[in-house]
N, CA, C and O atoms as a GROMACS GRO file, in nm:
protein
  524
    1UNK      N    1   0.084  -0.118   0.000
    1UNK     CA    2   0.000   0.000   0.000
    1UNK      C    3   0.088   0.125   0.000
    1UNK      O    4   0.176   0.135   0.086
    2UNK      N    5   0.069   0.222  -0.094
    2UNK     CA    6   0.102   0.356  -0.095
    2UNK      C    7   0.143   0.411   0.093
    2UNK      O    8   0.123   0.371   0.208
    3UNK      N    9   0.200   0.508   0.033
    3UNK     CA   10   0.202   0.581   0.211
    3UNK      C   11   0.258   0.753   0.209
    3UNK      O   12   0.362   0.800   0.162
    4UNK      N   13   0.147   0.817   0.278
    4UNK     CA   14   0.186   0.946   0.258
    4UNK      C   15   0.274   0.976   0.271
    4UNK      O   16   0.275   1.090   0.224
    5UNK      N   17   0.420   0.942   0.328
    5UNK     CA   18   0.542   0.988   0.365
    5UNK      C   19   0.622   0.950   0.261
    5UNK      O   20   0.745   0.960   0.260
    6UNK      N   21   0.505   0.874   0.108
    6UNK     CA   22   0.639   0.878   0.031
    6UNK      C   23   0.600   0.961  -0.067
    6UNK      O   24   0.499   0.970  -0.136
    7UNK      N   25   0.740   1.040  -0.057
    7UNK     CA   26   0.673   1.207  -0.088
    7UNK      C   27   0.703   1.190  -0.277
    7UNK      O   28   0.788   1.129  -0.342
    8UNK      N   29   0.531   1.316  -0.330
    8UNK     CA   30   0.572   1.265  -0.470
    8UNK      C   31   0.662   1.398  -0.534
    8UNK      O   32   0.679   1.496  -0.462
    9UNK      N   33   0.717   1.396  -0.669
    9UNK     CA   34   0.782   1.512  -0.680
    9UNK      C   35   0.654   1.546  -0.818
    9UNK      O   36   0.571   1.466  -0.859
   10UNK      N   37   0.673   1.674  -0.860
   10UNK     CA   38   0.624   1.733  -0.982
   10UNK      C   39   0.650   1.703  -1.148
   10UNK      O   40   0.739   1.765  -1.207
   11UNK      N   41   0.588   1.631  -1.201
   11UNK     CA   42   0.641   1.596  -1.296
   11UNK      C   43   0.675   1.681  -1.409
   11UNK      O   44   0.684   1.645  -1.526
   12UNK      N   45   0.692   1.780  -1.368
   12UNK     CA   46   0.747   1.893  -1.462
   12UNK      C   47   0.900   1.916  -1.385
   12UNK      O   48   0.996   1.970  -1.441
   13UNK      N   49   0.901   1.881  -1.292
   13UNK     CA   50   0.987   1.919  -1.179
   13UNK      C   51   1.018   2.056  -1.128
   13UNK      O   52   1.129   2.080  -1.081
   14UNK      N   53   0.934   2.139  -1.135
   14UNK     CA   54   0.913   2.269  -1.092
   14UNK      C   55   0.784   2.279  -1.002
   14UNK      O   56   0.799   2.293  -0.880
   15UNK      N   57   0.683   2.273  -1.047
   15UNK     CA   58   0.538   2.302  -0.966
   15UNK      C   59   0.404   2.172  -0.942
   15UNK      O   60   0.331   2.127  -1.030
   16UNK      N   61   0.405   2.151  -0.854
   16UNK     CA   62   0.320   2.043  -0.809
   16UNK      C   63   0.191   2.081  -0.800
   16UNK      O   64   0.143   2.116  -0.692
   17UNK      N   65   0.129   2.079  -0.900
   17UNK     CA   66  -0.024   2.068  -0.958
   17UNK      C   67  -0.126   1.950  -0.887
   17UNK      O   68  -0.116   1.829  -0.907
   18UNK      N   69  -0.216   2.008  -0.809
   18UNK     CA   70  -0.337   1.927  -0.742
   18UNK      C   71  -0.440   1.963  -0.819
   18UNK      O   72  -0.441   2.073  -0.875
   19UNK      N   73  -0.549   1.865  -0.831
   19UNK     CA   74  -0.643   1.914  -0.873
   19UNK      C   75  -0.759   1.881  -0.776
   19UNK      O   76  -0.784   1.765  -0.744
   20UNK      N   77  -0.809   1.959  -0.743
   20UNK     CA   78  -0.907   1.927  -0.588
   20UNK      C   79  -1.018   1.953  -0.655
   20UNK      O   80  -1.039   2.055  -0.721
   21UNK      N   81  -1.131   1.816  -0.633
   21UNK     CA   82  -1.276   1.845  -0.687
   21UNK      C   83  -1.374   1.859  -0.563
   21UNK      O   84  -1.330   1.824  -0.453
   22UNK      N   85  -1.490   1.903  -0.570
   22UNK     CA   86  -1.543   1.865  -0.405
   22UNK      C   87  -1.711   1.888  -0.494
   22UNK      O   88  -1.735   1.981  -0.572
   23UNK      N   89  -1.793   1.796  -0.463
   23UNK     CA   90  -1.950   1.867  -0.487
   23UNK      C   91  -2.057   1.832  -0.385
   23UNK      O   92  -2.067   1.742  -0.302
   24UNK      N   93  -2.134   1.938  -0.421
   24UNK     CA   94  -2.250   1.915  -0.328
   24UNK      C   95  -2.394   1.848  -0.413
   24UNK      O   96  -2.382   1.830  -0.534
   25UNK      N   97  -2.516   1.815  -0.350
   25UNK     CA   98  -2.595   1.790  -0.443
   25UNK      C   99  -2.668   1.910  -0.458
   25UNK      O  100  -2.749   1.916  -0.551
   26UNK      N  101  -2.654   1.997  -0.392
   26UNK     CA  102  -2.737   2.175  -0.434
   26UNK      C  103  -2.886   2.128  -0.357
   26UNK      O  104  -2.972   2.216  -0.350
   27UNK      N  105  -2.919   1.982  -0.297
   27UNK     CA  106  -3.021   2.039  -0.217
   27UNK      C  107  -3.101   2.102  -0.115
   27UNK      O  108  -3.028   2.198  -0.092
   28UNK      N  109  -3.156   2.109  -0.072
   28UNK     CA  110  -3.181   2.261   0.010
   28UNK      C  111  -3.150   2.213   0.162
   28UNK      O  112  -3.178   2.295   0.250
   29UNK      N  113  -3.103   2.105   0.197
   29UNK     CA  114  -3.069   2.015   0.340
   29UNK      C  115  -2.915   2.040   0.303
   29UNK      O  116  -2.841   2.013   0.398
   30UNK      N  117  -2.839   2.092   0.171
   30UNK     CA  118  -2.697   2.115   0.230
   30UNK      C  119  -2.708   2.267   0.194
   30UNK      O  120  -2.778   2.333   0.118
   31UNK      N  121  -2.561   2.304   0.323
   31UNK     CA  122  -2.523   2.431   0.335
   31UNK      C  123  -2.411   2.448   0.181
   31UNK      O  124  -2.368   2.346   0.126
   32UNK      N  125  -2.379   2.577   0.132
   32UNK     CA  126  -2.284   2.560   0.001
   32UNK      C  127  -2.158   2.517   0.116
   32UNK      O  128  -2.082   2.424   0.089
   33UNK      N  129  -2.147   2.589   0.233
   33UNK     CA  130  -2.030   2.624   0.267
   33UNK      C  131  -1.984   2.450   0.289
   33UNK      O  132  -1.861   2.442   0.284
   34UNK      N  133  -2.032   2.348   0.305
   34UNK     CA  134  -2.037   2.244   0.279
   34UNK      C  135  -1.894   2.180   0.157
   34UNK      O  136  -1.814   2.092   0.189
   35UNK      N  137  -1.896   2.250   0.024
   35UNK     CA  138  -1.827   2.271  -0.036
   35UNK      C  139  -1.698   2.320  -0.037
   35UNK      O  140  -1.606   2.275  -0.106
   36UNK      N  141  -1.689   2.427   0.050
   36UNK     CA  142  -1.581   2.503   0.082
   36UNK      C  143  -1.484   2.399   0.228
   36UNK      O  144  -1.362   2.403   0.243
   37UNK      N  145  -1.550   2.341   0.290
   37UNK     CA  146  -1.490   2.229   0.399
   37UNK      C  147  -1.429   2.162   0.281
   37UNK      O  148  -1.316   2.190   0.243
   38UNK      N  149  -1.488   2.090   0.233
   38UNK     CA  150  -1.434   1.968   0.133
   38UNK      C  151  -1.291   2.007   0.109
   38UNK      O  152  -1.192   1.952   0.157
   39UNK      N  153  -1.298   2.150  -0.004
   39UNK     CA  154  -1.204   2.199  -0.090
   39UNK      C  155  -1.072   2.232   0.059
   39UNK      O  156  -0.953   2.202   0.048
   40UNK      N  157  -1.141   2.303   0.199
   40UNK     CA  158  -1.006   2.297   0.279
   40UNK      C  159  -0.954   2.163   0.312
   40UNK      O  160  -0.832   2.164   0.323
   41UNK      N  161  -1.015   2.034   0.333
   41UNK     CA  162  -0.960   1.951   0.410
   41UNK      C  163  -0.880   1.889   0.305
   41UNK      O  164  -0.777   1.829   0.336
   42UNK      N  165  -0.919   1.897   0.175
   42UNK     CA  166  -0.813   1.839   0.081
   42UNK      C  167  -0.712   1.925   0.075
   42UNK      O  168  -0.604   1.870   0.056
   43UNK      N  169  -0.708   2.058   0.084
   43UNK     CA  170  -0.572   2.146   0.052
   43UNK      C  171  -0.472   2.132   0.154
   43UNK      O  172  -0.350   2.150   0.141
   44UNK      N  173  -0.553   2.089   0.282
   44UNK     CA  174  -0.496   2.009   0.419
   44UNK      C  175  -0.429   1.902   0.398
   44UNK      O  176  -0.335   1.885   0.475
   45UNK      N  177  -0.450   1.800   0.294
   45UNK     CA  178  -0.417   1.687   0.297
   45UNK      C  179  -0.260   1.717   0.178
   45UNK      O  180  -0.158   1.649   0.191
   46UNK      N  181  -0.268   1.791   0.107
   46UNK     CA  182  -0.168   1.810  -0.003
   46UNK      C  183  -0.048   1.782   0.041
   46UNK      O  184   0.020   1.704  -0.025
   47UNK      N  185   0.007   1.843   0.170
   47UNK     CA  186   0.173   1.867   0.231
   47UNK      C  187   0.201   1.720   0.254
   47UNK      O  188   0.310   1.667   0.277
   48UNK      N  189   0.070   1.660   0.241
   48UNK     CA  190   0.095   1.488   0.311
   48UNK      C  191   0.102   1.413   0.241
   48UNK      O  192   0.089   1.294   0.269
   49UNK      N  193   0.129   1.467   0.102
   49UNK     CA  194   0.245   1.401  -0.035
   49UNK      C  195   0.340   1.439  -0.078
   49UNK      O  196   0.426   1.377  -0.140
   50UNK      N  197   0.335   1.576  -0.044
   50UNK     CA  198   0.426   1.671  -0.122
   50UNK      C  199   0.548   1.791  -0.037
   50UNK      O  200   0.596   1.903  -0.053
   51UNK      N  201   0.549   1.764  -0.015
   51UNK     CA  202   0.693   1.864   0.125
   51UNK      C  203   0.731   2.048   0.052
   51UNK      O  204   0.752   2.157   0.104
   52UNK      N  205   0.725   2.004  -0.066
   52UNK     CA  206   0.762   2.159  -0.167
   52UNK      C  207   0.649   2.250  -0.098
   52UNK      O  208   0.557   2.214  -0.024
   53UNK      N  209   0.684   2.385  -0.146
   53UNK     CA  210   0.654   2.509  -0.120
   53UNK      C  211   0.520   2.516  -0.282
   53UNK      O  212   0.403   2.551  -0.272
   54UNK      N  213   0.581   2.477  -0.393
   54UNK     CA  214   0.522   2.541  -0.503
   54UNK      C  215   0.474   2.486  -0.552
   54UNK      O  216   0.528   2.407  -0.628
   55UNK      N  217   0.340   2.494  -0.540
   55UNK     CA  218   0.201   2.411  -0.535
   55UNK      C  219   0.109   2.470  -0.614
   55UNK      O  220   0.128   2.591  -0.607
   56UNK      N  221   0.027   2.447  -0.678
   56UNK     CA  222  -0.058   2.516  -0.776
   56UNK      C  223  -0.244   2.424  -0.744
   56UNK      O  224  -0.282   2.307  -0.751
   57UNK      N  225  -0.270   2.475  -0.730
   57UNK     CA  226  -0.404   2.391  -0.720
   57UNK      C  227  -0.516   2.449  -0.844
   57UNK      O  228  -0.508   2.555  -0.905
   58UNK      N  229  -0.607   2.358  -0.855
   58UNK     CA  230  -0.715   2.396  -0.988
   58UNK      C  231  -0.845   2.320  -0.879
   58UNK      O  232  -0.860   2.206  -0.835
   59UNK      N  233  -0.912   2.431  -0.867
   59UNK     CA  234  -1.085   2.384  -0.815
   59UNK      C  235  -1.139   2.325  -0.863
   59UNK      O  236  -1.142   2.378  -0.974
   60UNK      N  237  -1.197   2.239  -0.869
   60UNK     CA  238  -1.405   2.209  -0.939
   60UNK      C  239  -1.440   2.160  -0.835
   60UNK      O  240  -1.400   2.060  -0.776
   61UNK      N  241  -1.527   2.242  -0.807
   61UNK     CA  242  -1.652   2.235  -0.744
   61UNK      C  243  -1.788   2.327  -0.793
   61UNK      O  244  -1.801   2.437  -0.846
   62UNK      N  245  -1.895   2.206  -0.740
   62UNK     CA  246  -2.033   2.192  -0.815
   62UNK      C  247  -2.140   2.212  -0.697
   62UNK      O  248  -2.118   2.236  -0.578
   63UNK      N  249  -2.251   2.199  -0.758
   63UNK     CA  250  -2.391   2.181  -0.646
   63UNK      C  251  -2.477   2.127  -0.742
   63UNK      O  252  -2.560   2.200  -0.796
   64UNK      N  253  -2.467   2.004  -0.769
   64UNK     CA  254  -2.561   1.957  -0.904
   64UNK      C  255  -2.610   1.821  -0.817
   64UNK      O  256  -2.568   1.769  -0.713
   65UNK      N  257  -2.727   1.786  -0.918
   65UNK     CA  258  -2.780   1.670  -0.873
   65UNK      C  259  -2.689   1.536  -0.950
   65UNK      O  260  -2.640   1.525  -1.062
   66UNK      N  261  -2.693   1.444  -0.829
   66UNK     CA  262  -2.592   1.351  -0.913
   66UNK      C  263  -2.633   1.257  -1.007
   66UNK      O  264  -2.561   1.217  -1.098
   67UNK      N  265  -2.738   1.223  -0.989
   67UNK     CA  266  -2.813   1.156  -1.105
   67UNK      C  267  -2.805   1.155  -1.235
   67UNK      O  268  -2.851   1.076  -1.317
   68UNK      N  269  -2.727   1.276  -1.251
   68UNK     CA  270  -2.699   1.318  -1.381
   68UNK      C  271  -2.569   1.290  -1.451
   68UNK      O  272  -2.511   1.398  -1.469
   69UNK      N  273  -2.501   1.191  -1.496
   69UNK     CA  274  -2.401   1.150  -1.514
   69UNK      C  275  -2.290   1.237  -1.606
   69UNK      O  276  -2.167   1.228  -1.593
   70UNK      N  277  -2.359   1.320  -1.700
   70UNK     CA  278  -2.287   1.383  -1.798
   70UNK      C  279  -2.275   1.529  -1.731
   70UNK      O  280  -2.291   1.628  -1.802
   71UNK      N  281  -2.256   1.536  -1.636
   71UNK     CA  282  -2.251   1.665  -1.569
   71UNK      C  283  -2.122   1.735  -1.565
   71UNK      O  284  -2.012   1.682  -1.577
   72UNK      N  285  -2.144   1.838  -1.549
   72UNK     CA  286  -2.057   1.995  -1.637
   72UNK      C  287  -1.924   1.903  -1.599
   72UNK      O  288  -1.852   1.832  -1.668
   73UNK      N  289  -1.925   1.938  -1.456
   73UNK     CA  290  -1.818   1.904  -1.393
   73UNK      C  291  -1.692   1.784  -1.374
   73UNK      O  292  -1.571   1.799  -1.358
   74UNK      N  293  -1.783   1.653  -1.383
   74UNK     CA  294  -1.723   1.534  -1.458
   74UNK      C  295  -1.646   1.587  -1.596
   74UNK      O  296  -1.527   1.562  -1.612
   75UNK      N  297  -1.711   1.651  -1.679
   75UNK     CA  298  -1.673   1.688  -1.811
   75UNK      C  299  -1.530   1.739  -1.813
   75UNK      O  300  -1.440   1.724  -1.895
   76UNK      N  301  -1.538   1.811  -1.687
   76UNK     CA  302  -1.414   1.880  -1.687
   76UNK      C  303  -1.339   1.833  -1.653
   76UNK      O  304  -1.225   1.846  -1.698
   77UNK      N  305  -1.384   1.727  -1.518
   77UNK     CA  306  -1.266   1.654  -1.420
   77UNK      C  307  -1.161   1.606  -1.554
   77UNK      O  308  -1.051   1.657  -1.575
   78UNK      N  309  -1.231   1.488  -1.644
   78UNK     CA  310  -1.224   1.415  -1.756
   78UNK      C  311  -1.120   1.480  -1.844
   78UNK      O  312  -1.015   1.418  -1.862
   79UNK      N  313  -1.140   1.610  -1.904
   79UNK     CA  314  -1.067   1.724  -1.909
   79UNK      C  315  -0.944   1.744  -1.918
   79UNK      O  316  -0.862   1.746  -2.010
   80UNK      N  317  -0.944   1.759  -1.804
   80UNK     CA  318  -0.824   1.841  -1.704
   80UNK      C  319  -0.709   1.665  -1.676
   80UNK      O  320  -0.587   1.653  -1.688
   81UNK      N  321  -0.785   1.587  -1.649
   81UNK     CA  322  -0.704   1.466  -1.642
   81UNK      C  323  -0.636   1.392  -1.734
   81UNK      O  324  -0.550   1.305  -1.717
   82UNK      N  325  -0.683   1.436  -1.832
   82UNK     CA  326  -0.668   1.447  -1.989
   82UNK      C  327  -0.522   1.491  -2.022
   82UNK      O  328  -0.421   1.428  -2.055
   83UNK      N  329  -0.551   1.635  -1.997
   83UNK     CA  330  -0.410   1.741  -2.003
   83UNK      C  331  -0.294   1.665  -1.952
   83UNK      O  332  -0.183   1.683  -2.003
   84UNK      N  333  -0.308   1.596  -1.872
   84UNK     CA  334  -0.174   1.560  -1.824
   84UNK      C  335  -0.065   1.609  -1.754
   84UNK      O  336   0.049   1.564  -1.741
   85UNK      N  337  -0.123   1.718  -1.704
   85UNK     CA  338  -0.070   1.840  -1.616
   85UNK      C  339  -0.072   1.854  -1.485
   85UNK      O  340  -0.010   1.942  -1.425
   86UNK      N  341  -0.175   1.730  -1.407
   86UNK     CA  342  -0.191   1.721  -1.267
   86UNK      C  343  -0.095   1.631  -1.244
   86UNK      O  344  -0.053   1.547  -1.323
   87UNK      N  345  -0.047   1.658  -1.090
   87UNK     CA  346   0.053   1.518  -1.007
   87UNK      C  347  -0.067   1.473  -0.960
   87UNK      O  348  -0.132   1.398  -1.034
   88UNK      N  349  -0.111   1.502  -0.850
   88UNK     CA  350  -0.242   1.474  -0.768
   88UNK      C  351  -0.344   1.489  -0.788
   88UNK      O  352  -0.359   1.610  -0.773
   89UNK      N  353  -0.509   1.413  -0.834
   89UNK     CA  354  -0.633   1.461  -0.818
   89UNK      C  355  -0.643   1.429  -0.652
   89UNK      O  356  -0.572   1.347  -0.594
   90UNK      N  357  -0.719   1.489  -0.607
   90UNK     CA  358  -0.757   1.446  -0.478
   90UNK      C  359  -0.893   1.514  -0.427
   90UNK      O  360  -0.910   1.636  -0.441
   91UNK      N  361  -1.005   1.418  -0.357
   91UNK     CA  362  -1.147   1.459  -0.347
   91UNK      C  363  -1.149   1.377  -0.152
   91UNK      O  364  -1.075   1.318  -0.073
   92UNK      N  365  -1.241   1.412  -0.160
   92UNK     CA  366  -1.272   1.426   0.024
   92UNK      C  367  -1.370   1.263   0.017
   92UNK      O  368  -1.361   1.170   0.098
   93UNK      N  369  -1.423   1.268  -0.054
   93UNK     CA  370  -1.541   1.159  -0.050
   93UNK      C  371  -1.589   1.112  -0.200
   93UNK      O  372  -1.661   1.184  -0.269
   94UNK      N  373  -1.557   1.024  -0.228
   94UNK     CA  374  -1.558   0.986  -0.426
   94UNK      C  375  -1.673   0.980  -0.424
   94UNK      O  376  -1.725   1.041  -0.517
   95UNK      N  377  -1.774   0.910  -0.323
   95UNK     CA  378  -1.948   0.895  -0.336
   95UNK      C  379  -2.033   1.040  -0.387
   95UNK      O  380  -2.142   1.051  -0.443
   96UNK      N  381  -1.951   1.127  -0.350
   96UNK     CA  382  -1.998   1.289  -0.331
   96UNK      C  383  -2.019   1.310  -0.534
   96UNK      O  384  -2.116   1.361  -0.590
   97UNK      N  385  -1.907   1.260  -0.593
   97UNK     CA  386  -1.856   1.283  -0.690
   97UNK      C  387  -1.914   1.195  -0.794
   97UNK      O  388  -1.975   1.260  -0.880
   98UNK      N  389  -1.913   1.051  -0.815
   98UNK     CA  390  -1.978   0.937  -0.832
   98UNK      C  391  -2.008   0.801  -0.801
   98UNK      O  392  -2.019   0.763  -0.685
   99UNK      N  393  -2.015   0.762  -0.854
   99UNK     CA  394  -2.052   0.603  -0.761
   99UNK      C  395  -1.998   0.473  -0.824
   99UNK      O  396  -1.933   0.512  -0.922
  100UNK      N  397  -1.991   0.338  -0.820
  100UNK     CA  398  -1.981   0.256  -0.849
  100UNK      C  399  -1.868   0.279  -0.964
  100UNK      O  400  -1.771   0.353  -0.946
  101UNK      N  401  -1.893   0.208  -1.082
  101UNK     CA  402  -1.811   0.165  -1.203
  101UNK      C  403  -1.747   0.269  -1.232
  101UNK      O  404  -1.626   0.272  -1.255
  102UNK      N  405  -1.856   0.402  -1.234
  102UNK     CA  406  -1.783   0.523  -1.296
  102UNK      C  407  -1.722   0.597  -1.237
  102UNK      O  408  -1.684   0.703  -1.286
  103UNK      N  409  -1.692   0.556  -1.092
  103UNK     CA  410  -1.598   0.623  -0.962
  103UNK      C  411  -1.459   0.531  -0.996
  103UNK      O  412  -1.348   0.579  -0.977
  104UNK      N  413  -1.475   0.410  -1.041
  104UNK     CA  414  -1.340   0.367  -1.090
  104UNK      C  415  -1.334   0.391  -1.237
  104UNK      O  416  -1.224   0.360  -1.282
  105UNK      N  417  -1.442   0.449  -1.350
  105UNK     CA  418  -1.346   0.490  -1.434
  105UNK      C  419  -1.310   0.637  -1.447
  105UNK      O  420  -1.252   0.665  -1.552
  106UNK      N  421  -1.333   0.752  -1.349
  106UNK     CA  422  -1.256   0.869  -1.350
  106UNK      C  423  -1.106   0.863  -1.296
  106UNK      O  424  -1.019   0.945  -1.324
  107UNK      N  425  -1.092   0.752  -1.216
  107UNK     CA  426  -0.977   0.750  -1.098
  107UNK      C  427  -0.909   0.642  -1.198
  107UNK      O  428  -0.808   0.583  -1.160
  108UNK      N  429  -0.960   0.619  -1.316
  108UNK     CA  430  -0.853   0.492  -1.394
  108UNK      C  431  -0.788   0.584  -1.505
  108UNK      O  432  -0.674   0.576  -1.550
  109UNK      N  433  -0.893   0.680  -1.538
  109UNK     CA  434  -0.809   0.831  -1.625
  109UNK      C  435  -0.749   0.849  -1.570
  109UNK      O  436  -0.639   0.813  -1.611
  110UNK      N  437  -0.746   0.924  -1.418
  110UNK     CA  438  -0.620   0.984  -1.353
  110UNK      C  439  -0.484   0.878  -1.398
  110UNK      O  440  -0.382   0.908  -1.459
  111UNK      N  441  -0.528   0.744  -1.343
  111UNK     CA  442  -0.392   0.660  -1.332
  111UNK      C  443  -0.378   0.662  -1.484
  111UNK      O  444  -0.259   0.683  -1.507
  112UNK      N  445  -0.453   0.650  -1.607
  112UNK     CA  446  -0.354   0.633  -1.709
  112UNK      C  447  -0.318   0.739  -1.758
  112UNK      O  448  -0.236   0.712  -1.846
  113UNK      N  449  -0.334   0.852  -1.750
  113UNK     CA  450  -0.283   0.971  -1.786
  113UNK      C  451  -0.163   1.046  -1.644
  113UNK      O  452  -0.138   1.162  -1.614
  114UNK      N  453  -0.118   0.926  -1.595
  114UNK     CA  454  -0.013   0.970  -1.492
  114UNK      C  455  -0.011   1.026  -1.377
  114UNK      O  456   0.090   1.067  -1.320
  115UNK      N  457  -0.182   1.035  -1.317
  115UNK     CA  458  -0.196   1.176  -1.239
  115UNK      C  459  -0.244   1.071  -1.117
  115UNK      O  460  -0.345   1.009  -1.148
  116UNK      N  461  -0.198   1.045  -1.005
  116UNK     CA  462  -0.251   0.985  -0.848
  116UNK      C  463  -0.375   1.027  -0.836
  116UNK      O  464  -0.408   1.122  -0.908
  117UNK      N  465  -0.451   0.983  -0.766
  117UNK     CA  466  -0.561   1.006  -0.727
  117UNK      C  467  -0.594   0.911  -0.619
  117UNK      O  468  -0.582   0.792  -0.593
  118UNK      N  469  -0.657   1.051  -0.553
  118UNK     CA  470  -0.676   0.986  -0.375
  118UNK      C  471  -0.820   1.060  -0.338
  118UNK      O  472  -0.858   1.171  -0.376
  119UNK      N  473  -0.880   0.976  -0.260
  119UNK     CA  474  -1.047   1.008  -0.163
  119UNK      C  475  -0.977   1.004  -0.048
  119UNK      O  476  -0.896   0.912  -0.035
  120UNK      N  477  -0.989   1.075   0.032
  120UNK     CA  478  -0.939   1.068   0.191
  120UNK      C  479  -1.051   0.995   0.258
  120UNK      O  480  -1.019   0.907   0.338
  121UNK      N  481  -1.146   1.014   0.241
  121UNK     CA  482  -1.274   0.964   0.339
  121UNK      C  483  -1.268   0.791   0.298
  121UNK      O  484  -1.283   0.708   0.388
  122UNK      N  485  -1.248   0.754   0.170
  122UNK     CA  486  -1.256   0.607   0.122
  122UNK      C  487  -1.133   0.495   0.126
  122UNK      O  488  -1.117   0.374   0.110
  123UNK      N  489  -1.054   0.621   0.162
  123UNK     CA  490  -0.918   0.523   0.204
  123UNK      C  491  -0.874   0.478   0.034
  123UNK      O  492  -0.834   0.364   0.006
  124UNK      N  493  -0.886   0.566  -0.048
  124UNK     CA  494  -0.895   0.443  -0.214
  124UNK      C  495  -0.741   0.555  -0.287
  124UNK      O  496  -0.758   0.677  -0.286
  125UNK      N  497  -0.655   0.520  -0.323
  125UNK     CA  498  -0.536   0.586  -0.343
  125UNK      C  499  -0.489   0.511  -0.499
  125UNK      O  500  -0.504   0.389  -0.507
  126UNK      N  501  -0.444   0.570  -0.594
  126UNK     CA  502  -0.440   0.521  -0.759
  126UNK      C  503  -0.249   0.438  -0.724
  126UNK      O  504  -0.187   0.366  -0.802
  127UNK      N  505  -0.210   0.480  -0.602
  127UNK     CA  506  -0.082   0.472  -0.551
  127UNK      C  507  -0.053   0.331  -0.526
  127UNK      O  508   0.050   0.267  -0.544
  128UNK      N  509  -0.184   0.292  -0.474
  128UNK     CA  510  -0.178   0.141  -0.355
  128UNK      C  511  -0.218   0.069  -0.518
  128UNK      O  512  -0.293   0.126  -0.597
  129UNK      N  513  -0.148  -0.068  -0.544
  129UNK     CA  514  -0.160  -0.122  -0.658
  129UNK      C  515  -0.290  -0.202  -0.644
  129UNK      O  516  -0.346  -0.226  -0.751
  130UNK      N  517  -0.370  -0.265  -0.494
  130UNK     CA  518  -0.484  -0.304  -0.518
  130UNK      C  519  -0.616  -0.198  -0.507
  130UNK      O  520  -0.728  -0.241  -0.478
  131UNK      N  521  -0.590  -0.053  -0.534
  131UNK     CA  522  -0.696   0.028  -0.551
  131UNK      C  523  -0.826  -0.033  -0.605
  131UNK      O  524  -0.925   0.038  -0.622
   0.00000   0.00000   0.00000
């Protein structure tokens, strides 16, 4: 199993790019600020791969209903994981984000386009080889 103390470097070798997603479902039982926890406890979690100073982070965060599979935000995650420009995706809770099959195929983009990807709440890391 992976382990936070093994620290990753930037694969540009200059700036260590996170990409932190966090969503809500926008219904009227959550607070937004709900969103804004997510996005701190992951920016919390960053130093606990990475030891460098020069860090770059990229947001998405949503308030959509999840039911909706083709949603903005997936679009982008998809995107951006694409580019090949992140070291780290990292999300607070993958259930928040999606579910089942298609929670392992956003986190199987990350891994084949080079980029880790970690849920803190699920314990599920692209690092640990039985993810």
């Amino acid at each position: 199993m992976a382990r936070k103390d093994e620290w990753m470097e930037p694969r540009d070798g200059k700036v260590f790019r996170g990409l932190i997603v966090a969503r809500i479902s926008g219904s009227q039982n959550q607070k937004k600020q709900s969103n804004e926890d997510q996005i701190q406890h992951c920016k919390e979690e960053v130093p606990s791969y990475f030891k460098g100073t020069n860090v770059e982070r990229k947001i998405i965060k949503s308030a959509a209903k999840g039911e909706l599979l083709e949603r903005e935000e997936i679009i982008e995650v998809e995107k951006e994981l694409r580019t090949q420009k992140h070291d780290l995706m990292i999300v607070e809770d993958l259930g928040r984000l999606l579910r089942d099959v298609l929670a392992k195929h956003i986190f199987g983009i990350a891994k084949d386009h080079g980029t880790r990807a970690i849920s803190i709440n699920d314990c599920v890391d692209t690092a640990d080889e039985t993810w």
